[in-house]
PDB file of N, CA, C and O in Angstrom:
ATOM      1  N   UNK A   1      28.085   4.372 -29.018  1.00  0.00           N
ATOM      2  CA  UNK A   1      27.395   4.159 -27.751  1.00  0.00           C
ATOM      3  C   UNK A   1      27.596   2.716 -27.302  1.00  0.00           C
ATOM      4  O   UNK A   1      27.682   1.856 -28.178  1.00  0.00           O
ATOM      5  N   UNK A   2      27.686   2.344 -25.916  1.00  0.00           N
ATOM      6  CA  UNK A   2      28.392   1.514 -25.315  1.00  0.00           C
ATOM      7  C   UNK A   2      26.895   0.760 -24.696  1.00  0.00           C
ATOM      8  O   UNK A   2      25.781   1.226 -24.458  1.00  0.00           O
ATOM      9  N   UNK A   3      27.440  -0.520 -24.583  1.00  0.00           N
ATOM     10  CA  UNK A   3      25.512  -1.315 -23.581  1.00  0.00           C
ATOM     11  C   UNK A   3      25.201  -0.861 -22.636  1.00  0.00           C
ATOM     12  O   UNK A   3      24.079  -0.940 -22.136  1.00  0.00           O
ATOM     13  N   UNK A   4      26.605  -0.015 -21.998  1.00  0.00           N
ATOM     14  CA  UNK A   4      26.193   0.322 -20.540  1.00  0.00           C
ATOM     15  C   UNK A   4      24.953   1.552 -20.801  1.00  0.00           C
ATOM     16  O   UNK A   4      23.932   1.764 -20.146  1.00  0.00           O
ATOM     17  N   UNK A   5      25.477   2.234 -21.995  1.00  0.00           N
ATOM     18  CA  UNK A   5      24.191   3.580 -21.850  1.00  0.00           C
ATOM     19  C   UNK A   5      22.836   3.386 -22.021  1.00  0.00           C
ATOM     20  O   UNK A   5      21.877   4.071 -21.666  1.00  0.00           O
ATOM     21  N   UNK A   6      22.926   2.104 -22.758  1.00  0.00           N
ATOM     22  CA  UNK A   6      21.560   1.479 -23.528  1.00  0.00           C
ATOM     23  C   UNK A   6      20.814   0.646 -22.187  1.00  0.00           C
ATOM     24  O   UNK A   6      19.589   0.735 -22.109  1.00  0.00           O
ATOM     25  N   UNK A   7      21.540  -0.141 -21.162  1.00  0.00           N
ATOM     26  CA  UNK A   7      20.769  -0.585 -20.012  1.00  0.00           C
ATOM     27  C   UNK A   7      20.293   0.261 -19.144  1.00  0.00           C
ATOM     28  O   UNK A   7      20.742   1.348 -18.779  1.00  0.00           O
ATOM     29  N   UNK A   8      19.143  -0.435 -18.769  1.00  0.00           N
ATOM     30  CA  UNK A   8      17.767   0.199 -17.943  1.00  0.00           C
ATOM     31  C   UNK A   8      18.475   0.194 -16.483  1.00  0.00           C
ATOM     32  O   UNK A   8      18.969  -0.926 -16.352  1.00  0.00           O
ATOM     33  N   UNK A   9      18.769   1.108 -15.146  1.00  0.00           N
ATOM     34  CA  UNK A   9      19.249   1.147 -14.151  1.00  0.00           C
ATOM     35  C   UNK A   9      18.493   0.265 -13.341  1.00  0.00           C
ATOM     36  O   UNK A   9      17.339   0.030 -13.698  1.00  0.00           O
ATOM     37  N   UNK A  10      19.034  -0.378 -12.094  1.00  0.00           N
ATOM     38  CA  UNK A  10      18.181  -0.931 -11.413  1.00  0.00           C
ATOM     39  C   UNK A  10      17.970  -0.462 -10.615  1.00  0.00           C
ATOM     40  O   UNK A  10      18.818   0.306 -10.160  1.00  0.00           O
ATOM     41  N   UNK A  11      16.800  -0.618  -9.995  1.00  0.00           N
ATOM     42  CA  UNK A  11      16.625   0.433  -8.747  1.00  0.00           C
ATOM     43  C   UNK A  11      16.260  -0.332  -7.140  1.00  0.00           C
ATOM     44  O   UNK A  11      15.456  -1.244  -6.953  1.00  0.00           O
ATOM     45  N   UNK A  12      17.065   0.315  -6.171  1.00  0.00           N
ATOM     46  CA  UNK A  12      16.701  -0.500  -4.946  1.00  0.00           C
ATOM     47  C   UNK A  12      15.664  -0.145  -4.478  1.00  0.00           C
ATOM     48  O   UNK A  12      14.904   0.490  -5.209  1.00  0.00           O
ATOM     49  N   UNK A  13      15.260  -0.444  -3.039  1.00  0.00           N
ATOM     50  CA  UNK A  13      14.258  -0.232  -2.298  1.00  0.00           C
ATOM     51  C   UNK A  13      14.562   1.455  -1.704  1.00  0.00           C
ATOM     52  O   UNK A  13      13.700   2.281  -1.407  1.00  0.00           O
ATOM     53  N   UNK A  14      15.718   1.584  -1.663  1.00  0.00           N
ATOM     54  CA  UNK A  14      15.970   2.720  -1.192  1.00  0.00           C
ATOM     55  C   UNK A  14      15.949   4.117  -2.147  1.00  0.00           C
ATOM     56  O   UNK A  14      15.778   5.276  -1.771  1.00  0.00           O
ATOM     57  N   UNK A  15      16.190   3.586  -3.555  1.00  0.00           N
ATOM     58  CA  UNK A  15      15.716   4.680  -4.851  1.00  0.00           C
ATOM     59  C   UNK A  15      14.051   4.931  -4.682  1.00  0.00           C
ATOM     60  O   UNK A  15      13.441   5.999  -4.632  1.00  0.00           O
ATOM     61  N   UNK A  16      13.621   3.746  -4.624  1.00  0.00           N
ATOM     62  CA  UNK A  16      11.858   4.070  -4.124  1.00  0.00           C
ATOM     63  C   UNK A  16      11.554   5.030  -2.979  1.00  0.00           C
ATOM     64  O   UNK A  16      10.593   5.799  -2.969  1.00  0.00           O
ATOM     65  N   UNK A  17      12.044   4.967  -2.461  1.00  0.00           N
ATOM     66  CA  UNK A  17      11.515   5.923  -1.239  1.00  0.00           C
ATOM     67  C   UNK A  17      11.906   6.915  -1.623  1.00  0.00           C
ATOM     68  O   UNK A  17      11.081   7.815  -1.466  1.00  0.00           O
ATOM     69  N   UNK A  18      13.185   7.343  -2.265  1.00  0.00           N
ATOM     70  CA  UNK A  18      13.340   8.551  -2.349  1.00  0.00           C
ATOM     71  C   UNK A  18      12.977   9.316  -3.679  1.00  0.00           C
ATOM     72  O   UNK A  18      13.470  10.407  -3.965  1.00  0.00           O
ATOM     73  N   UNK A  19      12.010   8.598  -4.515  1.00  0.00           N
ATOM     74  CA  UNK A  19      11.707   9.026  -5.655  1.00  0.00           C
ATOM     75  C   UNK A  19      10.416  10.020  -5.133  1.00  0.00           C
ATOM     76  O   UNK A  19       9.688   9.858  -4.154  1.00  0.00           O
ATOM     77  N   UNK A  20      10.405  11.337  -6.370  1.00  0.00           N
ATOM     78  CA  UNK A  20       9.016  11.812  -6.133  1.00  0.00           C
ATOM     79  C   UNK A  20       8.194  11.340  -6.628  1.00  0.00           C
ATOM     80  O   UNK A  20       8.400  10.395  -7.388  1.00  0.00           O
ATOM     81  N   UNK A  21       6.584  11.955  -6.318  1.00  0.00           N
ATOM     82  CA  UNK A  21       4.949  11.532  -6.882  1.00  0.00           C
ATOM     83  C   UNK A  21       5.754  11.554  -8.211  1.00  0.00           C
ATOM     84  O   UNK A  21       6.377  10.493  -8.225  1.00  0.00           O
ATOM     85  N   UNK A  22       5.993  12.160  -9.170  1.00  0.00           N
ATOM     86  CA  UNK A  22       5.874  12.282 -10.155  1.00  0.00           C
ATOM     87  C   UNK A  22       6.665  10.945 -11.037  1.00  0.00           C
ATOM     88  O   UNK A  22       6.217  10.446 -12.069  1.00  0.00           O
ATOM     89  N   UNK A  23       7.604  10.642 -10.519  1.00  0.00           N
ATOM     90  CA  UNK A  23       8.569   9.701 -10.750  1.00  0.00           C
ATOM     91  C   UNK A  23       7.817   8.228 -10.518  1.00  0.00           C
ATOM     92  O   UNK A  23       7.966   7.228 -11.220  1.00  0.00           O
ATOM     93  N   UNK A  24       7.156   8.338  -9.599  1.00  0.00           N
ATOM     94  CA  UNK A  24       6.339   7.300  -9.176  1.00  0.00           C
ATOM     95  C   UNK A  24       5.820   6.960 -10.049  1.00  0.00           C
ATOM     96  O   UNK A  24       6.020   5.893 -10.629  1.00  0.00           O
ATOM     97  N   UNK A  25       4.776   8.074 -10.428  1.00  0.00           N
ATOM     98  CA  UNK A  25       3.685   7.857 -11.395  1.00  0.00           C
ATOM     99  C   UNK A  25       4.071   7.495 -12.741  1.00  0.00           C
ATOM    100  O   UNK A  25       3.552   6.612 -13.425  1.00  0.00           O
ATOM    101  N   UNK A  26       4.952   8.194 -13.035  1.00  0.00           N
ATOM    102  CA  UNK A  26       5.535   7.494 -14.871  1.00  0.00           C
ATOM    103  C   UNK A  26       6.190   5.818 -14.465  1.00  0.00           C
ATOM    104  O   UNK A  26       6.422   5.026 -15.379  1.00  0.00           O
ATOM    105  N   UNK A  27       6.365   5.549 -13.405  1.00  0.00           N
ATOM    106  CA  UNK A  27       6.940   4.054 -12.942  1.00  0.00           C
ATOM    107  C   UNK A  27       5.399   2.946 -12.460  1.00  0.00           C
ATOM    108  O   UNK A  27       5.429   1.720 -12.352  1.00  0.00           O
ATOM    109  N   UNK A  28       4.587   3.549 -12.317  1.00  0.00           N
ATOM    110  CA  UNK A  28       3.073   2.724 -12.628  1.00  0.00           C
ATOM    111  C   UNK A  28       2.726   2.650 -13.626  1.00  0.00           C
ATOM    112  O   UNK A  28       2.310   1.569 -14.045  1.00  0.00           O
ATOM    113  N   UNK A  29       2.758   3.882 -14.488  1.00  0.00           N
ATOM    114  CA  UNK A  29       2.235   4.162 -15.771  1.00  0.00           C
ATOM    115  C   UNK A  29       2.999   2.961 -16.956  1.00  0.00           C
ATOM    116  O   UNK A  29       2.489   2.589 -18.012  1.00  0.00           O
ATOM    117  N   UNK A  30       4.030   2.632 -16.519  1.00  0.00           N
ATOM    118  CA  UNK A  30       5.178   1.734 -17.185  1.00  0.00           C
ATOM    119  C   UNK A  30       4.771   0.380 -17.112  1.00  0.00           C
ATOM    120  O   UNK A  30       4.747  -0.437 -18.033  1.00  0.00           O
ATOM    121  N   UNK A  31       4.383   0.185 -15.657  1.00  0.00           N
ATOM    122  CA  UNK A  31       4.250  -0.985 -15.255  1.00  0.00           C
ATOM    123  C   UNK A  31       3.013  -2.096 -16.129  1.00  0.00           C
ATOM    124  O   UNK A  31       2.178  -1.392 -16.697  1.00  0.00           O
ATOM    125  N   UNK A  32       2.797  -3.363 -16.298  1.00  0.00           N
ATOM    126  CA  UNK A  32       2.040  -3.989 -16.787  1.00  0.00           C
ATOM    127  C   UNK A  32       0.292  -4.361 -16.197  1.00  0.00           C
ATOM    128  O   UNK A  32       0.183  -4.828 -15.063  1.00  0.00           O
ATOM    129  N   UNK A  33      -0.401  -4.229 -16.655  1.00  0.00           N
ATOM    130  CA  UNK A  33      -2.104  -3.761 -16.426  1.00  0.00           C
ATOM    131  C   UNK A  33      -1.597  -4.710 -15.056  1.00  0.00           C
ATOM    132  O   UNK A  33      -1.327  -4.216 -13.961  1.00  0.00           O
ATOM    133  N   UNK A  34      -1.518  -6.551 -15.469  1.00  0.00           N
ATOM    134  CA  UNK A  34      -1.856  -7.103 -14.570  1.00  0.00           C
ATOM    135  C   UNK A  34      -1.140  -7.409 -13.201  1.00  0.00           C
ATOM    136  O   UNK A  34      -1.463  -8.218 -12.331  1.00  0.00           O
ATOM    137  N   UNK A  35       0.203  -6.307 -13.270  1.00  0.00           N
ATOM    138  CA  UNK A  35       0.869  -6.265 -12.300  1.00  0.00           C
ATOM    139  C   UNK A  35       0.469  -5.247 -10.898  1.00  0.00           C
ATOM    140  O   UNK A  35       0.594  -5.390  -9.682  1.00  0.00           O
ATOM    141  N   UNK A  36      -0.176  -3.957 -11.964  1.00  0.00           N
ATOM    142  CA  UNK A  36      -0.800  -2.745 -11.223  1.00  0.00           C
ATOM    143  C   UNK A  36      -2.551  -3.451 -10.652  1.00  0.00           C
ATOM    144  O   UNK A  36      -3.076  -2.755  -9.784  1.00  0.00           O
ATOM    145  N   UNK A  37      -3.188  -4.431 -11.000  1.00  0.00           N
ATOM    146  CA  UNK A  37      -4.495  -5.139 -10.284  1.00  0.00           C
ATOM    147  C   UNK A  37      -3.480  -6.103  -9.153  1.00  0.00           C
ATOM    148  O   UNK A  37      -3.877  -6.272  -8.000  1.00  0.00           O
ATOM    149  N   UNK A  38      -2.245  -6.654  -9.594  1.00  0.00           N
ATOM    150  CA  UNK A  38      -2.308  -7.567  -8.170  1.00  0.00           C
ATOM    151  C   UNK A  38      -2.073  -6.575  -7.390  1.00  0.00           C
ATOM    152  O   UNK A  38      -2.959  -6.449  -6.545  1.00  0.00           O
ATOM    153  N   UNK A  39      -1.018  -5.607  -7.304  1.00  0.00           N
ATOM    154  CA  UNK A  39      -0.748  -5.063  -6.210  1.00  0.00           C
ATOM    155  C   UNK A  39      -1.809  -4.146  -5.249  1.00  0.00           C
ATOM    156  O   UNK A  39      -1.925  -3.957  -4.039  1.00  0.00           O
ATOM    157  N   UNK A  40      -2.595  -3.632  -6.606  1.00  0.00           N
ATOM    158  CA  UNK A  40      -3.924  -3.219  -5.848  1.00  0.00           C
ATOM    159  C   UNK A  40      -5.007  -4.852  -4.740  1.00  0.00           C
ATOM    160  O   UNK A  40      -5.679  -4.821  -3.709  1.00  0.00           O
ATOM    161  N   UNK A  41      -4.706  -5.740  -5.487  1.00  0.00           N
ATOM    162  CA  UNK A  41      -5.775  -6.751  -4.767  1.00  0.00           C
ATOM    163  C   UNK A  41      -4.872  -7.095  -3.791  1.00  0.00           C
ATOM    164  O   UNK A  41      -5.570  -7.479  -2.853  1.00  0.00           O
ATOM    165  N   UNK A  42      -3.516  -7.189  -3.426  1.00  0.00           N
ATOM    166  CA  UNK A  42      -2.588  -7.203  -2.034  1.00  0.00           C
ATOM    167  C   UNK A  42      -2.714  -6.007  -1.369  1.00  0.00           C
ATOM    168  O   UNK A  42      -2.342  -5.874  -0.203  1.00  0.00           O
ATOM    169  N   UNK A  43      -3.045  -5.420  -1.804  1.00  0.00           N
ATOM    170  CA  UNK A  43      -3.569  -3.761  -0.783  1.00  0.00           C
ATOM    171  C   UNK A  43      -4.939  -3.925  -0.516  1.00  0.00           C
ATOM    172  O   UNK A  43      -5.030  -3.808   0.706  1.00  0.00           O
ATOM    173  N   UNK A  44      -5.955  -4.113  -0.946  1.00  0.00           N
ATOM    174  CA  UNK A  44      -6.764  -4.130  -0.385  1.00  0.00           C
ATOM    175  C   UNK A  44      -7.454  -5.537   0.496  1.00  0.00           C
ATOM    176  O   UNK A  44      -8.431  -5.360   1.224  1.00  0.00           O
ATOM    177  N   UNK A  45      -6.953  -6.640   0.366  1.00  0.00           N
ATOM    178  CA  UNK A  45      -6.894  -7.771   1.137  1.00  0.00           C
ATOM    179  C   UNK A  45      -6.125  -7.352   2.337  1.00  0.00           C
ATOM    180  O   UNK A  45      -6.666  -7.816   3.340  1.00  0.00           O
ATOM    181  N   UNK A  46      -5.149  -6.702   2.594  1.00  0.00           N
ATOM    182  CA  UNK A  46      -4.369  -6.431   3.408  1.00  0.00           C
ATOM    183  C   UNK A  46      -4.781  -5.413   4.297  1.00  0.00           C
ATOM    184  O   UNK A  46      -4.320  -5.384   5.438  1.00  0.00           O
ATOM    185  N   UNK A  47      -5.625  -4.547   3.889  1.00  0.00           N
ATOM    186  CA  UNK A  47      -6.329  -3.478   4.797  1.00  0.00           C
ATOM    187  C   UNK A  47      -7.673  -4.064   5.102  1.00  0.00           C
ATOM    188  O   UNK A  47      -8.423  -3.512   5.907  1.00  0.00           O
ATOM    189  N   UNK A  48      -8.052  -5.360   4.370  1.00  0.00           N
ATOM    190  CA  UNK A  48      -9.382  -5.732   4.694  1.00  0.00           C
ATOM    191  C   UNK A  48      -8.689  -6.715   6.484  1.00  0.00           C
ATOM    192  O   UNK A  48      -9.308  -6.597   7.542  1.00  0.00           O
ATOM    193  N   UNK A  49      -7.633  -7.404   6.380  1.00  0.00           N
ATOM    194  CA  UNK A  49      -7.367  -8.199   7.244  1.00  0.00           C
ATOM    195  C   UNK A  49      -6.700  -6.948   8.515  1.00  0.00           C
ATOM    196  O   UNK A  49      -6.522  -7.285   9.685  1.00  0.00           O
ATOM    197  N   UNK A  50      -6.496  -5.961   8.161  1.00  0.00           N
ATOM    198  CA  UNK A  50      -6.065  -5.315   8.930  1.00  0.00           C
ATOM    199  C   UNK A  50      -7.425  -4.622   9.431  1.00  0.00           C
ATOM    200  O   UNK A  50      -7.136  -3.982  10.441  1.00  0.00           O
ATOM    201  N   UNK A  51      -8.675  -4.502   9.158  1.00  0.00           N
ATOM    202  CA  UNK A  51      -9.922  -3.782   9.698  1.00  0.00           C
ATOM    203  C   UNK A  51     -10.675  -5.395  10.354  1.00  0.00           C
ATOM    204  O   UNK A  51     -11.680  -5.449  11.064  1.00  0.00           O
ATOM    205  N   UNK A  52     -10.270  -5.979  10.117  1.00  0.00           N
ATOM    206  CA  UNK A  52     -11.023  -7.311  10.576  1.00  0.00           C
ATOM    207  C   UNK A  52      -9.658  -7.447  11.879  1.00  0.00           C
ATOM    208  O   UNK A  52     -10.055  -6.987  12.949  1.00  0.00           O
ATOM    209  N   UNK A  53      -8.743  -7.782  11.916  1.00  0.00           N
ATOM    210  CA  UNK A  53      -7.874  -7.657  13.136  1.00  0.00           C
ATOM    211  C   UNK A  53      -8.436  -6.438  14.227  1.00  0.00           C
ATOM    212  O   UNK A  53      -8.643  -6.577  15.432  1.00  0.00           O
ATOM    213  N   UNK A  54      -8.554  -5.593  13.656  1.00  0.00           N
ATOM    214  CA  UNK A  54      -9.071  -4.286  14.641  1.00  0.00           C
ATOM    215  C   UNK A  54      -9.862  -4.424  15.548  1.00  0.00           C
ATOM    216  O   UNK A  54      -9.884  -4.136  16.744  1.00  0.00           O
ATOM    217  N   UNK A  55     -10.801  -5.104  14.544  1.00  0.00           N
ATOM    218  CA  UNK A  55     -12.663  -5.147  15.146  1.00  0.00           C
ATOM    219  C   UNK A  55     -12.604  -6.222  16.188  1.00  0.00           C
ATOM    220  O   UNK A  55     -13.241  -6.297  17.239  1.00  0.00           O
ATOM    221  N   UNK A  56     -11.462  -7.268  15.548  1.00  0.00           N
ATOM    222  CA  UNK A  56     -11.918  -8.606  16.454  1.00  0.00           C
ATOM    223  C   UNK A  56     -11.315  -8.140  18.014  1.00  0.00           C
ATOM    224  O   UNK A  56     -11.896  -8.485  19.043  1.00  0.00           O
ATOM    225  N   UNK A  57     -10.087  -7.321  18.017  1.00  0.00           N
ATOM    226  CA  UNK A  57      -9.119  -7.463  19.072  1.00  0.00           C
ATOM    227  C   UNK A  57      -9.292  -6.386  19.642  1.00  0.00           C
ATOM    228  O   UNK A  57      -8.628  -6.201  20.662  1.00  0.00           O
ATOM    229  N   UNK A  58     -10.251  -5.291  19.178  1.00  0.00           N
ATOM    230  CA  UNK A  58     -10.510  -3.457  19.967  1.00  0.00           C
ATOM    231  C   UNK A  58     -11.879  -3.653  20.572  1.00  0.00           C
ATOM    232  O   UNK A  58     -12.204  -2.563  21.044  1.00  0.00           O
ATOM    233  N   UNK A  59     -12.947  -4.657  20.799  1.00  0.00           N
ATOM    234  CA  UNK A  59     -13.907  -4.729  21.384  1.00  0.00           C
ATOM    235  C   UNK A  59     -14.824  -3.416  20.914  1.00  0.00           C
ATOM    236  O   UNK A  59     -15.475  -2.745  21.715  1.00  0.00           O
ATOM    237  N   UNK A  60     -14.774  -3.206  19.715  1.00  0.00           N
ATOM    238  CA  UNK A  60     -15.418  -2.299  19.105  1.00  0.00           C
ATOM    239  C   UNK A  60     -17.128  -2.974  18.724  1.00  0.00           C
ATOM    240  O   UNK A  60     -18.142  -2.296  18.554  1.00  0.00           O
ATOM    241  N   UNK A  61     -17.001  -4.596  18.667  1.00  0.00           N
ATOM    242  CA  UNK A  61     -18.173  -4.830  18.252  1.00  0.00           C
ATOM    243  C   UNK A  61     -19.296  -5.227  19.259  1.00  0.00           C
ATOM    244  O   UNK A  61     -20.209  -5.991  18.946  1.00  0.00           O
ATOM    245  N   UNK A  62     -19.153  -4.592  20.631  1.00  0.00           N
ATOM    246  CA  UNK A  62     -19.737  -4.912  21.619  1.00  0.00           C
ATOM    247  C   UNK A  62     -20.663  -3.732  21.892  1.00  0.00           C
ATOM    248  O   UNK A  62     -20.330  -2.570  21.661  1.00  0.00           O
ATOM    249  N   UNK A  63     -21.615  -4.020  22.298  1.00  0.00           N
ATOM    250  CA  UNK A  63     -22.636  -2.963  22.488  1.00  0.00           C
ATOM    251  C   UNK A  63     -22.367  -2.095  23.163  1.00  0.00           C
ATOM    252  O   UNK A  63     -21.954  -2.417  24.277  1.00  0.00           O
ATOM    253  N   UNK A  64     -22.473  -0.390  22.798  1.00  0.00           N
ATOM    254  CA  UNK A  64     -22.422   0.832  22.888  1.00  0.00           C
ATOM    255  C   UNK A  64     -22.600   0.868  24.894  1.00  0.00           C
ATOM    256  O   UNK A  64     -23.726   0.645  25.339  1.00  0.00           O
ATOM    257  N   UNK A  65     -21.680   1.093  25.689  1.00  0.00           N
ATOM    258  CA  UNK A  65     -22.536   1.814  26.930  1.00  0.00           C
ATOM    259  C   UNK A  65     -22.732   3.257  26.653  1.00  0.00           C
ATOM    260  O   UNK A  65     -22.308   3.999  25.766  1.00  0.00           O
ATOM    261  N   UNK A  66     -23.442   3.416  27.596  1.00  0.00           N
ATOM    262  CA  UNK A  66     -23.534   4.560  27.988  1.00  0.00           C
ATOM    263  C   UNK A  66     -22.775   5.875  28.464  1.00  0.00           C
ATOM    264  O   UNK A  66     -22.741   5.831  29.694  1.00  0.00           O
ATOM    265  N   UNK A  67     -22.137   7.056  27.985  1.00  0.00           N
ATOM    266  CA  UNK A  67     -20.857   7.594  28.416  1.00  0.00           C
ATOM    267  C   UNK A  67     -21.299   8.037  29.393  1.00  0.00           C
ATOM    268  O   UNK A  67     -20.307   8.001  30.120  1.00  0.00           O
ATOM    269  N   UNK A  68     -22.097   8.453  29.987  1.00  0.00           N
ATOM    270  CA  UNK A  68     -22.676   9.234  31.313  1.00  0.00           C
ATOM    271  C   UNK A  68     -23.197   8.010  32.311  1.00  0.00           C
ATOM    272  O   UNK A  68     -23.680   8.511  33.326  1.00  0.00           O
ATOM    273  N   UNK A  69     -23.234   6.910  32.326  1.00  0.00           N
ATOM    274  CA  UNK A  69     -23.405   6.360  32.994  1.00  0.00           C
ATOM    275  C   UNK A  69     -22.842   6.070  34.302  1.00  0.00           C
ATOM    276  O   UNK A  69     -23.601   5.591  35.145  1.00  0.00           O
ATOM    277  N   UNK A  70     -21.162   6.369  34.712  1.00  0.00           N
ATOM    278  CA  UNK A  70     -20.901   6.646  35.737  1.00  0.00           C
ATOM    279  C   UNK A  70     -20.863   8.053  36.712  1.00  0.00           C
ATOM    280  O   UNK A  70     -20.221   8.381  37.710  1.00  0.00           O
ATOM    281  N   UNK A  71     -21.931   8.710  35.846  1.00  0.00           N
ATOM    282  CA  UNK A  71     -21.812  10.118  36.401  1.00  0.00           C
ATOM    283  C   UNK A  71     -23.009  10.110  37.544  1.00  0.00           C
ATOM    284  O   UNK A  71     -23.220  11.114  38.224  1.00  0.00           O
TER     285      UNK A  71
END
């Protein structure tokens, strides 16, 4: 057996997308504790700044009118 059989493939961005759930999951399962918490704490910082962008720029935090009010 040759090094080539013994090396780990590399994989692009484009093997990711086309991998299934399942493939996925044994490729988290692999991954290191504190690699699987950052990427979770960049996901959820990132949807926190993305619900705080929303609120500030959709005028969602302004008081309720009335929907029948031009009727």
């Amino acid at each position: 057996m040759g090094r080539e059989s013994q090396a780990k493939k590399q994989h692009t961005l484009i093997d990711y997308v086309h991998m299934s759930i399942d493939q996925l999951h044994r490729l988290l399962l692999a991954a290191p504790w504190w690699m699987v918490c950052f990427g979770a704490t960049l996901a959820t910082i990132g949807m926190g700044a993305l619900l705080l962008w929303f609120l500030v720029y959709s005028g969602m935090t302004e008081p309720v009118q009335f929907i029948y009010e031009g009727f």
